[in-house]
C-alpha positions as CSV (number, residue, x, y, z in Angstrom):
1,X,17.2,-1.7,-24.3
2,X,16.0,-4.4,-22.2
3,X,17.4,-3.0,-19.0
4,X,15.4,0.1,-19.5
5,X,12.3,-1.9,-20.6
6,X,13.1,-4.2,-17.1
7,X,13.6,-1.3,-15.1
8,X,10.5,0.5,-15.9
9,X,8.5,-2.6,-15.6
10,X,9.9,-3.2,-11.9
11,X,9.2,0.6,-10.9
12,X,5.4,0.7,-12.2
13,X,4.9,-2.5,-10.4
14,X,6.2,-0.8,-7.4
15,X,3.9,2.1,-8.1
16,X,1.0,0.2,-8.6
17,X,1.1,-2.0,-5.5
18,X,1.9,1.6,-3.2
19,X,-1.3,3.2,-4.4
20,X,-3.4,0.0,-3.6
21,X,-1.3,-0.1,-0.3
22,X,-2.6,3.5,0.2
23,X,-5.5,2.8,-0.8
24,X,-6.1,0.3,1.6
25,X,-4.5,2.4,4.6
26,X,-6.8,5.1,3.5
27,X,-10.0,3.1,4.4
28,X,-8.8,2.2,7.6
29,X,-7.9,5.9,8.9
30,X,-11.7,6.3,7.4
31,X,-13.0,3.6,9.7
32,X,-10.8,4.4,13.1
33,X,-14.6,5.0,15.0
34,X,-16.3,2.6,13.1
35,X,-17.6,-0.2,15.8
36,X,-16.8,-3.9,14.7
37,X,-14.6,-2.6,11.9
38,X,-11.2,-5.1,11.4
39,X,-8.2,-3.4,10.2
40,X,-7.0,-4.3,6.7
41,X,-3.6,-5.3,5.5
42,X,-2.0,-5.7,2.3
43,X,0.2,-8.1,1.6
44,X,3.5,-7.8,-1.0
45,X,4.4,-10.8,-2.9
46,X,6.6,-11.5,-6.2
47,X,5.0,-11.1,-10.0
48,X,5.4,-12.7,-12.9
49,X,9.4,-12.7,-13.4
50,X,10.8,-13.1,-16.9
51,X,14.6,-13.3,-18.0
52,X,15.4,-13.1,-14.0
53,X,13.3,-10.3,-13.1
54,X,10.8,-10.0,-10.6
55,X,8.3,-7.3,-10.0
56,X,6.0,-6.9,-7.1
57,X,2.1,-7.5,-7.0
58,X,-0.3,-6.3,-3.9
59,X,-1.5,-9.8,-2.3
60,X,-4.9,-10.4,-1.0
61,X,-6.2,-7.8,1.9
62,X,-6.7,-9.4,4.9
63,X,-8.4,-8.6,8.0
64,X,-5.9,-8.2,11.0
65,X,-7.7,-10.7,13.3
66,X,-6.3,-8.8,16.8
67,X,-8.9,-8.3,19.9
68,X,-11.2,-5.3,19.1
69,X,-11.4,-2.8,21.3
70,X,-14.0,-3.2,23.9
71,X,-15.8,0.3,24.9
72,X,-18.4,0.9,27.8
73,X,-21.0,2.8,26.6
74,X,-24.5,1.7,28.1
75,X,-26.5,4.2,25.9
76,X,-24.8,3.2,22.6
77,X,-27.5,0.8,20.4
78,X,-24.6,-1.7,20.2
79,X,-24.2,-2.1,23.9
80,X,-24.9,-5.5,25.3
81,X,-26.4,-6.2,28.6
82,X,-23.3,-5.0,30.3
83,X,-22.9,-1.9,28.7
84,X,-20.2,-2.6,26.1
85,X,-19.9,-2.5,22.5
86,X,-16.3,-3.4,20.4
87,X,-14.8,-1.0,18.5
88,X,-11.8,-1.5,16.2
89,X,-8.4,-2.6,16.2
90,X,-7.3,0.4,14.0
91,X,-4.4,2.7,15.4
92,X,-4.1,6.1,13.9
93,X,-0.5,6.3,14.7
94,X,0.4,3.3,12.8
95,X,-2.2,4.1,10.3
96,X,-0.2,7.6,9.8
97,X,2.8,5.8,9.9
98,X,1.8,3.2,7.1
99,X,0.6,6.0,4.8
100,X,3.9,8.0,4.8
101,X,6.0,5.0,4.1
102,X,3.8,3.9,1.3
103,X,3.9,7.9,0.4
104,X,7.7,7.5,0.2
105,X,8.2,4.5,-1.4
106,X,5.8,5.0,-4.2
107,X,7.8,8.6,-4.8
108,X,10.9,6.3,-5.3
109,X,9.1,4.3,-7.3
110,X,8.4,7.1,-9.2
111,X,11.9,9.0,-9.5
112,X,13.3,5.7,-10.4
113,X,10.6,5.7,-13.4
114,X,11.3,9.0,-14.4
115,X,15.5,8.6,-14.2
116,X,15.0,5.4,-16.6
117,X,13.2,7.1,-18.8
118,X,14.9,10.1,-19.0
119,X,18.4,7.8,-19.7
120,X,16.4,6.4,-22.1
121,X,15.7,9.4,-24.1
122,X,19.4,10.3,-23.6
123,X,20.5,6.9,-24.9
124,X,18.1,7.5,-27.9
125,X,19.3,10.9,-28.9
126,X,23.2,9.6,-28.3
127,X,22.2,7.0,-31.0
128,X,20.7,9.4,-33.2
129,X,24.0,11.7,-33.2
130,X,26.1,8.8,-33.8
């Protein structure tokens, strides 16, 4: 039974660190206009591993430290002298593109959760028969 016990422990760590991955992709498509706003990435890195198995953990966020974008608007109240103000550094295409592979990776997460379990409970009633 410890397959099934290591298997379901590696897919909720997958679906944990997806949903903070969304998360954190979420508040960047919420910040696209936001002036002076850095965009945030999420890092993966290994768990805790016992018996030779390793789960995944979200890292730290970090800011993504590329140029901002510099807009020219004079009558905007965070123009300077010369008219311009920065922006962000957030893409909405890549954004998108973020979301729908942490979409589809946390749905894998999940089928594998639900496969384990389900040959779990077959295992289980097998036994029972037996």
């Amino acid at each position: 039974m410890s397959a099934f016990s290591d298997a379901l422990s590696v897919s909720s760590s997958g679906l944990r660190a997806q949903a903070e991955r969304l998360r954190v992709v979420s508040e960047n498509i919420a910040n696209v206009d936001t002036p002076g706003y850095r965009r945030k990435t999420l890092p993966f890195e290994p768990g805790e591993g016992r018996d030779g198995v390793r789960d995944v953990q979200a890292g730290d966020t970090r800011l993504d430290r590329s140029d901002l974008e510099r807009i020219w608007d004079p009558e905007h109240p965070l123009a300077d002298p010369a008219g311009f103000y920065d922006g962000t550094n957030v893409d909405l295409i890549v954004e998108l593109a973020d979301a729908r592979e942490a979409q589809r990776s946390y749905e894998a997460n999940l089928k594998m959760f639900e496969q384990t379990r389900q040959m779990s409970s077959n295992l289980m009633d097998l036994l029972r028969r037996g």
